[in-house]
Backbone as CSV, one residue per row, in Angstrom:
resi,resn,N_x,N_y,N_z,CA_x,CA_y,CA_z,C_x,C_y,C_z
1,UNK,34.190,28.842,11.909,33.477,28.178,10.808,33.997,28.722,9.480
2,UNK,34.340,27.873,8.382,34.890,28.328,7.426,33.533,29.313,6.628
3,UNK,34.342,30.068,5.587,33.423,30.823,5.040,31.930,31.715,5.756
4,UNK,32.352,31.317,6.750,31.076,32.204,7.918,31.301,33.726,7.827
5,UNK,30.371,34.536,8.137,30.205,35.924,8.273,29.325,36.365,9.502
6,UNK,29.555,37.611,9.768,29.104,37.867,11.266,27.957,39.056,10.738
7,UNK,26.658,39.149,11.288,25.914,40.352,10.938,25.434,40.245,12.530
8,UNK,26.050,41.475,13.177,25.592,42.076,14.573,26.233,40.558,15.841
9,UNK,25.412,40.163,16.433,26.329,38.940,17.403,25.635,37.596,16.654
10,UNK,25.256,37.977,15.334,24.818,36.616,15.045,26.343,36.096,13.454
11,UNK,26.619,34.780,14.242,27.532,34.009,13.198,27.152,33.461,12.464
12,UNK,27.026,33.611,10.831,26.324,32.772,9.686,27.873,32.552,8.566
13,UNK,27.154,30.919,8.658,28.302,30.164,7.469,27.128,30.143,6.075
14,UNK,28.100,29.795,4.933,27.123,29.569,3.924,26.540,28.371,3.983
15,UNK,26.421,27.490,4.904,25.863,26.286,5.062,24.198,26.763,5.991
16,UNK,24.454,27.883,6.731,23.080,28.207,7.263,22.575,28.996,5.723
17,UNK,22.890,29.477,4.845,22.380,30.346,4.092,21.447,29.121,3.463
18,UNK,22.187,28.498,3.075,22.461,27.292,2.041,20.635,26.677,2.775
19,UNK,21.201,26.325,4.105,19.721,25.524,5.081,18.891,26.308,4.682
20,UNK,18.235,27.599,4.886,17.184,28.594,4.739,16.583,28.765,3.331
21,UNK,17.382,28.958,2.531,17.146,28.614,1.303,16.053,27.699,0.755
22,UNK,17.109,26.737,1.282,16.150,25.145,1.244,14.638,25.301,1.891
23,UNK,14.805,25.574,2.688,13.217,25.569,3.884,12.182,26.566,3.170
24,UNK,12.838,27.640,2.738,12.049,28.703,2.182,11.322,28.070,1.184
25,UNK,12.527,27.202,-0.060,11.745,26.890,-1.261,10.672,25.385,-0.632
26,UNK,11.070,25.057,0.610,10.052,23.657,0.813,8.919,24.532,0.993
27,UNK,8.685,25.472,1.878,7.369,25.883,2.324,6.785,26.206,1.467
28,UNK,7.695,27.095,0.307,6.709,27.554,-0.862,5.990,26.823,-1.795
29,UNK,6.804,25.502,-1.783,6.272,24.170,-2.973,5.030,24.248,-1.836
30,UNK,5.318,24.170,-0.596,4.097,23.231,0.260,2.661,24.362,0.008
31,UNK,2.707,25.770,0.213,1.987,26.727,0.022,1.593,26.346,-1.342
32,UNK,1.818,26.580,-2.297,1.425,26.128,-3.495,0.564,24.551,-3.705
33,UNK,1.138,23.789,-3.146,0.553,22.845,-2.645,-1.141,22.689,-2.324
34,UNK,-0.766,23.357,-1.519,-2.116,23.699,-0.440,-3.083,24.451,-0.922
35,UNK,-2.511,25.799,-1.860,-4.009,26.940,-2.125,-4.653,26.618,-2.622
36,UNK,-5.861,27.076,-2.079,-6.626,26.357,-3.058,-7.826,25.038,-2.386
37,UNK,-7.266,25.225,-1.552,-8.267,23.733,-0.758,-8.405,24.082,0.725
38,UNK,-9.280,22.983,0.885,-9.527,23.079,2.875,-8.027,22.731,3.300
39,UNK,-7.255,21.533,2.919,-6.156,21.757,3.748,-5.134,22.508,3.784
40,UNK,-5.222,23.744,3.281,-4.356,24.973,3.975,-4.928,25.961,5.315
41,UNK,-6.388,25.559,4.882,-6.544,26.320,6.526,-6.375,25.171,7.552
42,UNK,-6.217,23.975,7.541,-6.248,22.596,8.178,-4.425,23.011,9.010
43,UNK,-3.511,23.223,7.574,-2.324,23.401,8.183,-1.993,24.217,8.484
44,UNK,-2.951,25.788,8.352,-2.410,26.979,9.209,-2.954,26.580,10.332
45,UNK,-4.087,26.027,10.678,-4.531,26.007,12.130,-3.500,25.417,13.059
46,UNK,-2.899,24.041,12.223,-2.181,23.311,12.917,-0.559,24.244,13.789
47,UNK,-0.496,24.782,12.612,0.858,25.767,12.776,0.149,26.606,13.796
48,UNK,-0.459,27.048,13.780,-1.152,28.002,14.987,-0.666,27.243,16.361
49,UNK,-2.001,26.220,16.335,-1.460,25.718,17.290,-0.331,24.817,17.707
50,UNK,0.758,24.728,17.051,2.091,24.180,17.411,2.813,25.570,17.694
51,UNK,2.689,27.039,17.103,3.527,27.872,17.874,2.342,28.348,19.544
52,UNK,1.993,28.183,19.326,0.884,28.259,20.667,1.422,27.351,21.812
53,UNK,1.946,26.056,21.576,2.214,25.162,22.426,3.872,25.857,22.844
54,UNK,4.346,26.491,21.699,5.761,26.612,22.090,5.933,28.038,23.393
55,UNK,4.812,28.847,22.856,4.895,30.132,24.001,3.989,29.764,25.254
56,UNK,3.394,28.603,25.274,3.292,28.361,26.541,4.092,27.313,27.295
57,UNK,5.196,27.045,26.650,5.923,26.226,27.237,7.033,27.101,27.556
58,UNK,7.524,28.052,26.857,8.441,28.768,27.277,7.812,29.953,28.320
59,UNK,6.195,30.020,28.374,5.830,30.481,29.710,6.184,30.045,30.726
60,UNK,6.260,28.629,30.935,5.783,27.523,31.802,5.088,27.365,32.417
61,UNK,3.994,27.520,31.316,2.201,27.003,31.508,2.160,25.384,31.979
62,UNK,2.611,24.891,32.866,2.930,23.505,32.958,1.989,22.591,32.777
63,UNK,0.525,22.659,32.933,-0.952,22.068,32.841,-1.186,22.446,31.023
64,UNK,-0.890,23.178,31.061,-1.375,23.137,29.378,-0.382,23.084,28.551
65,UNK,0.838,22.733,28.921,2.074,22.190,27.977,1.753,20.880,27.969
66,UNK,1.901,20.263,28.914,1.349,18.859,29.473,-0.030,18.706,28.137
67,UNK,-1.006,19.090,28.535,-2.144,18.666,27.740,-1.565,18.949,25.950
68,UNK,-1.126,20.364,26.212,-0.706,20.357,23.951,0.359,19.262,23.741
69,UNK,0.987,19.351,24.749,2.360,18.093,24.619,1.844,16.745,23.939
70,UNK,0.739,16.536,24.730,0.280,15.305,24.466,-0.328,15.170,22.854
71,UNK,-1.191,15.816,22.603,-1.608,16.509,20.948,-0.649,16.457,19.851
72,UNK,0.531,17.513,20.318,1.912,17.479,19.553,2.635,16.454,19.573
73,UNK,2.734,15.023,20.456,3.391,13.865,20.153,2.807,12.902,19.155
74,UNK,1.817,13.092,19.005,0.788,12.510,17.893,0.474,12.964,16.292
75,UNK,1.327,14.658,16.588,1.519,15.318,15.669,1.284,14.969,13.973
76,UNK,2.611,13.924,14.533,2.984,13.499,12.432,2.339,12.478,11.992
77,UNK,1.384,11.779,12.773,0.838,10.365,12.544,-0.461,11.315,12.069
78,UNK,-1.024,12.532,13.024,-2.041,13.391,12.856,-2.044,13.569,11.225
79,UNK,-0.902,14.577,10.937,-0.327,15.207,9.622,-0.917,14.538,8.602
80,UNK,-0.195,12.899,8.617,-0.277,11.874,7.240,-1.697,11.428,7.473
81,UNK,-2.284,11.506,8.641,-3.859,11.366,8.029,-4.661,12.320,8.262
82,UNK,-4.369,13.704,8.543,-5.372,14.523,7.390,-4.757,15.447,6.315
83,UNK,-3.594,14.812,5.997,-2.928,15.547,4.465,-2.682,13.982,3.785
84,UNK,-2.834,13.327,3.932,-2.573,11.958,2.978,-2.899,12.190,1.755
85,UNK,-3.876,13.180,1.039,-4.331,13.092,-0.198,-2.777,13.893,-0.944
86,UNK,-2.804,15.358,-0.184,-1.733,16.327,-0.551,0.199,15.261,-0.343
87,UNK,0.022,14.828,0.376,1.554,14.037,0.896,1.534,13.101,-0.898
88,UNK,0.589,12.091,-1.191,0.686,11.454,-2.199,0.796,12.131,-3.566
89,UNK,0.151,13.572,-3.587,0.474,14.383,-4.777,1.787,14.655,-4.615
90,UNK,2.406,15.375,-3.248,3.442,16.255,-3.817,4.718,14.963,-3.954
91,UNK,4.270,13.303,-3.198,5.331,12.609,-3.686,5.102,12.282,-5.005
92,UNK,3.983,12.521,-5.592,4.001,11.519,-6.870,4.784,12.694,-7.487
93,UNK,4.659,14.284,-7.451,5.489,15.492,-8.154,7.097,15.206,-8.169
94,UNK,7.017,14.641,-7.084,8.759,14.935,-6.236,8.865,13.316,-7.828
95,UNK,8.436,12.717,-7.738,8.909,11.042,-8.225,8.545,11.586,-9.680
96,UNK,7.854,12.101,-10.056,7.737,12.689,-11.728,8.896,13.810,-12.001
97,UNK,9.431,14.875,-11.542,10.672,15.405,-11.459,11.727,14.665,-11.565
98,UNK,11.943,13.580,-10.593,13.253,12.928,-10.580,13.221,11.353,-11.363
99,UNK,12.112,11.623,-12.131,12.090,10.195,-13.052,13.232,10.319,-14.177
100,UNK,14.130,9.259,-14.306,14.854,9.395,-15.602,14.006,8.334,-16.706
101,UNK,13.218,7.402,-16.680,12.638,7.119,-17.273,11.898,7.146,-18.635
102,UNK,11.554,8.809,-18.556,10.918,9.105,-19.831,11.945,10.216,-20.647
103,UNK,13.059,10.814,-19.624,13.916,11.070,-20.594,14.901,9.742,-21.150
104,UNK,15.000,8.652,-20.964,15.381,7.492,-21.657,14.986,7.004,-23.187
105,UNK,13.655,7.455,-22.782,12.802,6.365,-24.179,13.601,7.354,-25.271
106,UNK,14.653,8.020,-25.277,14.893,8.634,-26.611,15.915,7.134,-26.992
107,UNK,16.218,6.696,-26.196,17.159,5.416,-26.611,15.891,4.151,-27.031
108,UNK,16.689,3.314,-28.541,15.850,2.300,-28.970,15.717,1.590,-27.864
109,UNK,16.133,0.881,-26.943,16.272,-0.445,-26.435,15.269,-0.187,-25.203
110,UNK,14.975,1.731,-24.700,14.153,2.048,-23.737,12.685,1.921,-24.567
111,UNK,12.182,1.685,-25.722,10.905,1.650,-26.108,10.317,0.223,-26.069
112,UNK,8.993,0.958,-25.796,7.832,-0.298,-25.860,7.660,-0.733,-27.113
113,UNK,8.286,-1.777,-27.249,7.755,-2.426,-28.458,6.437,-2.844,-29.170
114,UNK,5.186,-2.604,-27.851,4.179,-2.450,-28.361,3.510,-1.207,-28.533
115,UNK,4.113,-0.234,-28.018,4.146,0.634,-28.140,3.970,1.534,-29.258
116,UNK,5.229,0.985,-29.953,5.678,1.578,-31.058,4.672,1.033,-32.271
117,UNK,4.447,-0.534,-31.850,3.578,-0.265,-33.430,2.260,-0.316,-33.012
118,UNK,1.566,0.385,-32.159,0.571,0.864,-31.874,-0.442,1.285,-32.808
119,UNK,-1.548,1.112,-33.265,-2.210,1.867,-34.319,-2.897,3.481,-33.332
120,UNK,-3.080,4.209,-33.728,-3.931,5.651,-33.451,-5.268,5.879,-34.281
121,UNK,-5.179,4.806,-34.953,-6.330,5.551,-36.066,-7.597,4.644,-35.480
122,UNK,-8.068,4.144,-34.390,-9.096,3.242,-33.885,-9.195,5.041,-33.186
123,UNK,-8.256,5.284,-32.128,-8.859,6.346,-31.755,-8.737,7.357,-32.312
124,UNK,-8.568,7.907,-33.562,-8.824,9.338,-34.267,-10.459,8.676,-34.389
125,UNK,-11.433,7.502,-34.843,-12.067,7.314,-35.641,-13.010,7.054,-34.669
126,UNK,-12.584,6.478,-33.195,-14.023,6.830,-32.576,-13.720,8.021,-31.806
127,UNK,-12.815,9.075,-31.331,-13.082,10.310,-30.981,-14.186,10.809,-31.932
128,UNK,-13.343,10.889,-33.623,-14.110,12.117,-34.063,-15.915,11.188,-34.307
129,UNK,-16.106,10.042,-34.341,-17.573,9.643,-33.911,-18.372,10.024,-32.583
130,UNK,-18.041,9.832,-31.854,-18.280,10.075,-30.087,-18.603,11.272,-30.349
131,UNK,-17.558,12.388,-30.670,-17.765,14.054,-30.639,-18.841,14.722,-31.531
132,UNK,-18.926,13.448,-32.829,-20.444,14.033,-33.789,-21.904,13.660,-33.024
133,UNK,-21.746,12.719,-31.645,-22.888,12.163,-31.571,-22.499,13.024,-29.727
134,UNK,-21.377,14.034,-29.219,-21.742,14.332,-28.404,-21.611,13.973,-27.146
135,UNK,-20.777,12.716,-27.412,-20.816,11.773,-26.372,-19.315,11.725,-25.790
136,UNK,-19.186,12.165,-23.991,-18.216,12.287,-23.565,-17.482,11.419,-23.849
137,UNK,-16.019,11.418,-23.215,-14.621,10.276,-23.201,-13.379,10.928,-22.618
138,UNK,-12.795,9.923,-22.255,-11.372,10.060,-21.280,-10.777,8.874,-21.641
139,UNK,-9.044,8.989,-22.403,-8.774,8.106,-22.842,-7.028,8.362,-22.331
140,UNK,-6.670,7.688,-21.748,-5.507,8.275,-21.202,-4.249,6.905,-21.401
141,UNK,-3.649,7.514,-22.013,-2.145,6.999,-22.596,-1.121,6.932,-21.711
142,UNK,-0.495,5.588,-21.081,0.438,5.765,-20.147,1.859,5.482,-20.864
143,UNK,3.098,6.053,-20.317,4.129,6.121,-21.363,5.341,5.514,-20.144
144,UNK,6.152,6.297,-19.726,6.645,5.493,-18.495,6.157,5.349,-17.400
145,UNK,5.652,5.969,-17.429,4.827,5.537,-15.853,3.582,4.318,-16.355
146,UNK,3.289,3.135,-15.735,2.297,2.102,-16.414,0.872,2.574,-15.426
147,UNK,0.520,3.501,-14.771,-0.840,4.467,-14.637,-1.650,2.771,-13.404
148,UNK,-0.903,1.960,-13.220,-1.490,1.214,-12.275,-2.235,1.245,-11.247
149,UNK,-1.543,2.376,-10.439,-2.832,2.695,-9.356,-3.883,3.058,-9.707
150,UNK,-4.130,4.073,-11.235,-5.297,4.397,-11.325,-6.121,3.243,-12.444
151,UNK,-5.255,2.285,-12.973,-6.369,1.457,-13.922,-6.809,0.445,-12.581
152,UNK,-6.280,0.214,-11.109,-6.944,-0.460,-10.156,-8.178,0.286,-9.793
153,UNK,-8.449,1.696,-10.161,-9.295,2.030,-9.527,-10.891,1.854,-10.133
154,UNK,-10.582,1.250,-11.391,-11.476,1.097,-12.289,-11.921,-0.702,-12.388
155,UNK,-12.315,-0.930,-13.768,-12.508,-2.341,-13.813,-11.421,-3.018,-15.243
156,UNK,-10.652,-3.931,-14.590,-9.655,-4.237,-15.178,-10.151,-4.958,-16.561
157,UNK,-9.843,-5.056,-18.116,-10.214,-5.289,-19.478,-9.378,-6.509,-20.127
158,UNK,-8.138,-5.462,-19.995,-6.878,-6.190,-20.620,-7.460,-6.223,-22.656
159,UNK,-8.067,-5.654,-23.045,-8.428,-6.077,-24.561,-7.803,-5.251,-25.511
160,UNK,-7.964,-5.812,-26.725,-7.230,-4.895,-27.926,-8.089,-3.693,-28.659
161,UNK,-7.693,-2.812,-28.933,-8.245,-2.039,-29.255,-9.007,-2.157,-30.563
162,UNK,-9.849,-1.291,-30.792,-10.976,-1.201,-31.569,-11.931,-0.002,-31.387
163,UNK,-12.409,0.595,-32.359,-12.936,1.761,-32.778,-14.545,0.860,-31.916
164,UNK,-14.716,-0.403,-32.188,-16.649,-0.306,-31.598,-16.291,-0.445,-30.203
165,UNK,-15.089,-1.186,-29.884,-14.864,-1.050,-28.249,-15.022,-0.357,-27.493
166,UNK,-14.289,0.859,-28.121,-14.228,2.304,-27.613,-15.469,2.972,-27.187
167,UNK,-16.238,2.457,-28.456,-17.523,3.381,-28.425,-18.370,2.696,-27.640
168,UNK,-18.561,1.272,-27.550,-19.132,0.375,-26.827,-18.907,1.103,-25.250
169,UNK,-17.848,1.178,-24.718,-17.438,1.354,-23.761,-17.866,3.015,-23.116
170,UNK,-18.190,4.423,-24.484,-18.171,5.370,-23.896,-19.410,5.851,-24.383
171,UNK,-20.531,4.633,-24.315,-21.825,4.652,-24.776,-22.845,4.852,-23.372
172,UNK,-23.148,6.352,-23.607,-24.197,6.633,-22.602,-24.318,5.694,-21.776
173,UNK,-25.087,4.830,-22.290,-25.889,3.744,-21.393,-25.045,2.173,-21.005
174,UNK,-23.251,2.458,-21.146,-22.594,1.935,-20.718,-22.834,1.760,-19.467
175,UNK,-22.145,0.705,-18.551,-22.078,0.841,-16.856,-20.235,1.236,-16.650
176,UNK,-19.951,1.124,-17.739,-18.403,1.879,-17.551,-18.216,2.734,-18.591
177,UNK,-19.057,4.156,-19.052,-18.604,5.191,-19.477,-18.100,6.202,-18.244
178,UNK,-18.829,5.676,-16.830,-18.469,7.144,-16.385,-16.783,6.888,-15.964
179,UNK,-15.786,7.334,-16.507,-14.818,7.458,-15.906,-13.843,7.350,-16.972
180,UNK,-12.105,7.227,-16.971,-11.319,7.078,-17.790,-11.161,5.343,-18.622
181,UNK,-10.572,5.434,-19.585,-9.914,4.217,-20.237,-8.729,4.444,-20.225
182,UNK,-7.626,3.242,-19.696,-6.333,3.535,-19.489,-5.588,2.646,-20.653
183,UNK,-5.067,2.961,-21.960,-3.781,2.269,-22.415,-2.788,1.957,-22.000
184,UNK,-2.040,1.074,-21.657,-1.201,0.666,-21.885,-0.190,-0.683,-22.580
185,UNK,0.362,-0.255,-23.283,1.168,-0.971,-24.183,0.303,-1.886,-25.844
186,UNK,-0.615,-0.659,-25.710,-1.595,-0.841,-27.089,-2.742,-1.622,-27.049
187,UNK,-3.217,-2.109,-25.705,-4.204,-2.272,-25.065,-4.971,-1.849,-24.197
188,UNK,-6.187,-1.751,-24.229,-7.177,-1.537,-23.123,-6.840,-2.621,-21.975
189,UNK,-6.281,-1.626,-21.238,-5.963,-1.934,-19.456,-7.144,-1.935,-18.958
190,UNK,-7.687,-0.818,-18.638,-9.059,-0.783,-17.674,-9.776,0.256,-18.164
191,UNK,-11.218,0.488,-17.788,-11.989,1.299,-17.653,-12.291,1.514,-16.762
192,UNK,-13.374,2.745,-16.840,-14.525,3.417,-15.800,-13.115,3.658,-14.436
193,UNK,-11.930,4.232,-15.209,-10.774,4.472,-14.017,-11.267,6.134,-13.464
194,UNK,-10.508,5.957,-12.174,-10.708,8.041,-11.320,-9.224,8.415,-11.433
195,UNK,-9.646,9.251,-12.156,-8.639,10.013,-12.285,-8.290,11.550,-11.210
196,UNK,-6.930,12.096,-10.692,-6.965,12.901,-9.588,-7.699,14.494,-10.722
197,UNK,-8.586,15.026,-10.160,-8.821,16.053,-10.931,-7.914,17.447,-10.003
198,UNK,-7.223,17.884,-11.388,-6.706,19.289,-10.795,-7.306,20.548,-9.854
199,UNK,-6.390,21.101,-9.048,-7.032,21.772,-8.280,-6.394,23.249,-8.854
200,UNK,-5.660,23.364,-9.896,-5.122,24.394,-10.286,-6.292,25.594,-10.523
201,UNK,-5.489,26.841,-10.100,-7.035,28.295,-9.962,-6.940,28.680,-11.381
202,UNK,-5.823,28.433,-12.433,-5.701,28.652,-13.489,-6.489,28.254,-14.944
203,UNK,-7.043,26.786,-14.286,-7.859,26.314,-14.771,-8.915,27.129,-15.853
204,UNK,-9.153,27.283,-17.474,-10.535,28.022,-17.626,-11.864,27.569,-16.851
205,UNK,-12.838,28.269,-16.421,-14.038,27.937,-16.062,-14.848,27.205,-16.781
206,UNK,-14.117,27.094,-18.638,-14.862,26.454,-19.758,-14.838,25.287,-19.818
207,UNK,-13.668,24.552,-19.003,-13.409,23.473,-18.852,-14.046,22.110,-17.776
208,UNK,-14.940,21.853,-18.256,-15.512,20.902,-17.164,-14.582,19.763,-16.023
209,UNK,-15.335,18.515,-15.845,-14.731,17.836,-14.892,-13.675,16.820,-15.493
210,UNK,-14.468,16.256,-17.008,-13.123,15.267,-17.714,-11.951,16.602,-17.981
211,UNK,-11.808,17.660,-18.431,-10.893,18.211,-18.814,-9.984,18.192,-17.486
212,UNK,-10.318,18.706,-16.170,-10.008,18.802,-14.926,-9.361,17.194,-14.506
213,UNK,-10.307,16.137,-14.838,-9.304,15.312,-14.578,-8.035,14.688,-15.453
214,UNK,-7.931,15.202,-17.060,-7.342,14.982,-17.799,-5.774,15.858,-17.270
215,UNK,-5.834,16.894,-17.141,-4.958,18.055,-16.492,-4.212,17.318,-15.449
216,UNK,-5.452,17.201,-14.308,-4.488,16.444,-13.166,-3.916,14.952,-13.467
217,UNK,-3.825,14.353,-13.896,-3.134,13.161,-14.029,-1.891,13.715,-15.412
218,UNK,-2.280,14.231,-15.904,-0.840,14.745,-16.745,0.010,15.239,-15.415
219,UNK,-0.302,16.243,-14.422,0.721,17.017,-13.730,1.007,15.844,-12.896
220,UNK,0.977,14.880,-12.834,1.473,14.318,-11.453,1.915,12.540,-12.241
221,UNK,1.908,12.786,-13.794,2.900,11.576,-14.727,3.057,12.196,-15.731
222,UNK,3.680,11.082,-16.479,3.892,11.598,-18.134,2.885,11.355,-18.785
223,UNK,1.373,10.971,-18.391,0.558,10.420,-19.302,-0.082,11.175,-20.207
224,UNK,-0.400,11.112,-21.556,-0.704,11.476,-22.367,-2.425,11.054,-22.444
225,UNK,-3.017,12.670,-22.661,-5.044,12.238,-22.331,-5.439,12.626,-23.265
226,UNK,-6.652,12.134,-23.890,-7.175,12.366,-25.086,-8.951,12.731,-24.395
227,UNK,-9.427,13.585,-24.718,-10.971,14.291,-24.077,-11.532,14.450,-25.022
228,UNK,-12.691,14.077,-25.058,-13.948,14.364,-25.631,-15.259,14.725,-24.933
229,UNK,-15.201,16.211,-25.452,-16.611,16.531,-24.671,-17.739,16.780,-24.740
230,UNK,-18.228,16.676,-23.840,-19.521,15.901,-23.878,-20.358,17.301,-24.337
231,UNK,-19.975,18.574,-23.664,-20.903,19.735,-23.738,-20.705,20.232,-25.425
232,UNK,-19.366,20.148,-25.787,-19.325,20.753,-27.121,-19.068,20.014,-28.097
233,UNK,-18.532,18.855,-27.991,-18.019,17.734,-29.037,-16.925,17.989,-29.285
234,UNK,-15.928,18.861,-28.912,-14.397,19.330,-29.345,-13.588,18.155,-28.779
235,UNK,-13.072,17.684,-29.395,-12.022,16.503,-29.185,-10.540,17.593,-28.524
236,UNK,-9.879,17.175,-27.570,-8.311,17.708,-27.006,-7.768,16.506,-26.543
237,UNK,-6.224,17.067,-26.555,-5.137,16.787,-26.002,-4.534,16.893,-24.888
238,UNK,-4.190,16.399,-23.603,-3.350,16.977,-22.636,-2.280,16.010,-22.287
239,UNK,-1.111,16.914,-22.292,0.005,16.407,-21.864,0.890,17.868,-20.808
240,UNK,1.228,17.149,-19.829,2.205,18.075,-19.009,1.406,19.064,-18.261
241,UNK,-0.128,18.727,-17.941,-0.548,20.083,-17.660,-1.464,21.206,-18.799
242,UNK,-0.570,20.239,-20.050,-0.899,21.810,-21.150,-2.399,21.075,-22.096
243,UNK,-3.102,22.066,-22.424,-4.385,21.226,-23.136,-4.409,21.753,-24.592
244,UNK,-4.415,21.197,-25.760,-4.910,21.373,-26.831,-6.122,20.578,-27.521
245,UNK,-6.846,22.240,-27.581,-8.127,22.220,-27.503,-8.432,21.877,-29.321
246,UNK,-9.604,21.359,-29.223,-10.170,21.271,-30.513,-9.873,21.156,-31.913
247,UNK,-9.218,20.123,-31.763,-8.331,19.159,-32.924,-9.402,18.786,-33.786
248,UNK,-8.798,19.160,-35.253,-9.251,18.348,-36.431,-8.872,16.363,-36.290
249,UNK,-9.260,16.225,-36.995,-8.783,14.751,-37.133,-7.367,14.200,-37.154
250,UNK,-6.637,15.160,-38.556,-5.391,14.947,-38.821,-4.877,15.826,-37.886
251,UNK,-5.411,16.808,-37.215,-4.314,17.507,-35.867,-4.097,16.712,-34.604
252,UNK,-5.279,15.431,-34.525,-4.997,14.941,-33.539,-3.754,13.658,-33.566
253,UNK,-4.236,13.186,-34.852,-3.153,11.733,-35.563,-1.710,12.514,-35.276
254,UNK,-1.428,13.825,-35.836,-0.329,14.338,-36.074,0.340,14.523,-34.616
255,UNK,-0.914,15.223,-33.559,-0.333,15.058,-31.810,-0.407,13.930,-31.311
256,UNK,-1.012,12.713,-31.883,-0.836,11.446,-30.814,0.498,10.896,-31.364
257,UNK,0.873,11.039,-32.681,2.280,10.158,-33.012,3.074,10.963,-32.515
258,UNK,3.732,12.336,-31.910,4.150,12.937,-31.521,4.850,12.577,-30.205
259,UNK,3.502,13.036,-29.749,3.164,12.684,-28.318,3.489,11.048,-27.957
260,UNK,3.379,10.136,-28.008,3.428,8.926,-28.317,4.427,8.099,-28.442
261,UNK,5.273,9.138,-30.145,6.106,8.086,-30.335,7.553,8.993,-30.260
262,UNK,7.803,10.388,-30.850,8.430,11.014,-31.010,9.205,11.336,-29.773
263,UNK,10.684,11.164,-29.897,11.338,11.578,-28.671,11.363,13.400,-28.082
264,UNK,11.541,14.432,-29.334,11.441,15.236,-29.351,9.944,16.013,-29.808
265,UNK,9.837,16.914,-29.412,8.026,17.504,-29.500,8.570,18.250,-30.613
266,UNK,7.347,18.341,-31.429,7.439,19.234,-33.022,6.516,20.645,-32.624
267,UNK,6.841,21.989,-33.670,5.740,22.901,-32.994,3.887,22.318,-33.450
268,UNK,3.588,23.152,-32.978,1.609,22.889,-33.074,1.707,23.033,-34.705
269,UNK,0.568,22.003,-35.395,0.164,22.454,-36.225,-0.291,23.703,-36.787
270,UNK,-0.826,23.870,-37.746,-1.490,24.989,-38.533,-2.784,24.924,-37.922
271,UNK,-3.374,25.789,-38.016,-4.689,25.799,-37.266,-5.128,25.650,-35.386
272,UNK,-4.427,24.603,-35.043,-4.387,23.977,-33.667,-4.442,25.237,-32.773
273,UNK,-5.658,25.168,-31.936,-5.641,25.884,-30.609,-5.255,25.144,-29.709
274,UNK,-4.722,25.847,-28.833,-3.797,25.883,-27.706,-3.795,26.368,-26.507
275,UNK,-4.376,26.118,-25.543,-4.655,26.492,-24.176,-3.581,25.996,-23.008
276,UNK,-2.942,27.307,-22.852,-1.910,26.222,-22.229,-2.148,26.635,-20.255
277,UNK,-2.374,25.449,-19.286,-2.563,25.587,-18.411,-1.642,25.854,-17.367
278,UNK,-0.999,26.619,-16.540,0.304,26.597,-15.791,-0.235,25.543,-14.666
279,UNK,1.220,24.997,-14.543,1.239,23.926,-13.746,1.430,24.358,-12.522
C-alpha cells in the first residue's frame, strides 16, 4: 500500500488515518448533537445493545443472535424514527454549512429586490411600542433560506407590513400572538409559526422560551430574529446563534439594516449589549 506504515503486525496507509479521523469528528458532531436530551441515553442504550448482539454472536449464542438479529435488521428504520427530530437538525446544520446562497447575496443580481427596499421602521415602531406596554413578540426575518417549513407551521397571511398589524397580531388577546411572525420578502408570510427552540446548555437561564426559540432557528438558517420580551420589555436581536440584548431604537434600525441589507457585518454600536451564545 502506498504511503502505508507498519506499527507492531498492524499495516496502516494514510487513507486508514484519513477514515478514523473522519469517524472520530462524525461521532463528536453526533455527541454534541445529542447532550443534552433524552436521545443520547436512547443512543447509548442502542449502542449497548448492538455491541451486546456482536459478543454474543461471536459467542455463538445461536437463540439469542437469532432473536437480537432480528431487532438489529430493523435497526435503521428503528434509528430514523426515534432520532427523526435530531437527523432533521443535524441535516438542516450539514445544509446551512454547505449553503452558498447567502454567501452570494454579496452579488447585485443575488438580492431580493423586495428585499432591499424593505422599510424597518414599521418594526423599530411597534417593537419599541409592544416593549413599553410589555407585550411579548417573535419576528423572524428570512434571508436565503425562505423559512417555509416553519411559516407552514403557523397560519399563512401573505400581508404588507404595518406598525397596527404587528401589534394587532402580538396583542395579548390575539388568537395568533402565541408564536412567531415570519417575513419574507417584505411581507407578512405567516403567523402564530413554532419555531425549533435551542437545546444549547450555554444558554443564560435569563433567557426565556421566545429567546430559546429565536437562538434555535438562527443555528439551523440564516434567519435573522427580532424578540421582545414579555418579562422585561428589552427588545433583541439574534442572528447566528448570537443575541443582542437590549437595543435602543436607533441600535436596533442600525442592526436590522445591517443585518438585512449589508453584505459585510459592521462592529456593535456604542452602547449595545451583547450576549453572545456558543453555537
Amino acid at each position: 500500500m502506498i504511503g502505508s506504515f507498519s506499527i507492531g503486525f498492524l499495516r496502516i496507509g494514510w487513507i486508514d488515518v484519513v477514515d478514523v479521523l473522519l469517524v472520530t469528528a462524525l461521532f463528536y458532531q453526533l455527541y454534541k448533537l445529542l447532550t443534552g436530551s433524552v436521545a443520547l441515553k436512547v443512543f447509548l442504550g442502542f449502542m449497548s445493545l448492538y455491541l451486546f448482539y456482536l459478543v454474543v454472536k461471536a459467542a455463538g449464542m445461536e437463540l439469542l443472535t437469532s432473536i437480537l438479529g432480528q431487532f438489529m435488521s430493523v435497526g435503521v428504520l428503528a434509528g430514523i424514527i426515534l432520532f427523526q427530530q435530531e437527523i432533521r437538525r443535524f441535516l438542516l446544520n450539514v445544509g446551512k454549512a454547505t449553503s452558498f446562497g447567502s454567501r452570494l447575496r454579496v452579488f447585485p443580481w443575488r438580492r431580493e429586490a423586495g428585499a432591499d427596499r424593505m422599510n424597518v421602521t414599521p418594526f423599530i415602531e411597534a417593537a419599541k411600542s409592544l416593549a413599553g406596554k410589555q407585550t411579548g413578540a417573535l419576528i423572524a426575518f428570512s434571508l436565503a433560506s425562505d423559512l417555509k417549513f416553519f411559516a407552514d407551521s403557523g397560519d399563512l397571511i401573505d400581508a404588507a407590513v404595518s406598525k397596527r398589524l404587528l401589534m394587532s397580531i402580538f396583542n395579548k388577546t390575539s388568537p395568533l400572538h402565541d408564536g412567531a411572525v415570519i417575513i419574507t420578502n417584505g411581507r407578512i408570510k405567516a403567523a402564530r409559526c413554532i419555531l425549533p427552540v435551542s437545546e444549547n446548555p450555554d444558554v443564560p437561564a435569563s433567557m426565556g422560551l421566545r429567546h430559546r426559540a429565536a437562538i434555535g432557528l438562527t443555528e439551523v438558517t440564516d434567519a435573522v430574529v427580532l424578540v421582545v420580551s414579555e418579562e422585561t420589555g428589552q427588545i433583541s436581536l439574534v442572528r447566528g446563534g448570537e443575541v443582542f440584548r437590549n437595543l435602543a431604537p436607533a441600535d436596533l434600525r442600525a442592526r436590522l439594516n445591517e443585518f438585512l441589507f449589508d453584505a459585510e457585518p459592521k462592529p456593535a454600536a456604542a452602547g449595545t449589549k451583547a450576549a453572545e451564545v456558543a453555537v
